[in-house]
C-alpha positions, 0 to 999 in steps of 0.5 A: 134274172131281174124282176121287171116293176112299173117305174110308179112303183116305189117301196117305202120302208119304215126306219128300224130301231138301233139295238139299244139305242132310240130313233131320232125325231126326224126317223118318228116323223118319217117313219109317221108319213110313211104308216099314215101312207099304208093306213089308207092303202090297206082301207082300200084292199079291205074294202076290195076284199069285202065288197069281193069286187075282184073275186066274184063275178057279177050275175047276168 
């Protein structure tokens, strides 16, 4: 069975460290975009969980 995903839906993964071994500069740079990227996404689900905006129902 194959899971159906939106085509903007993309997954980024940071680059792992070899054992023993360093990243290169360019893996630092990359893996950097790639945090500062998930920083601001994970503000943003906060900020939902929060102000509860999807769990609570507004009072009429």
């Amino acid at each position: 069975m194959r899971a159906i995903r939106p085509r903007s839906q993309f997954n980024l993964q940071p680059a792992k460290k070899p054992k023993g071994k360093t990243l290169t500069l360019e893996q630092k740079v990359v893996n950097r975009g790639i945090s500062k990227i998930r920083i601001r996404i994970e503000h943003v689900i906060s900020g939902i969980k929060r102000y509860r905006i999807i769990k609570d129902q507004c009072p009429k």
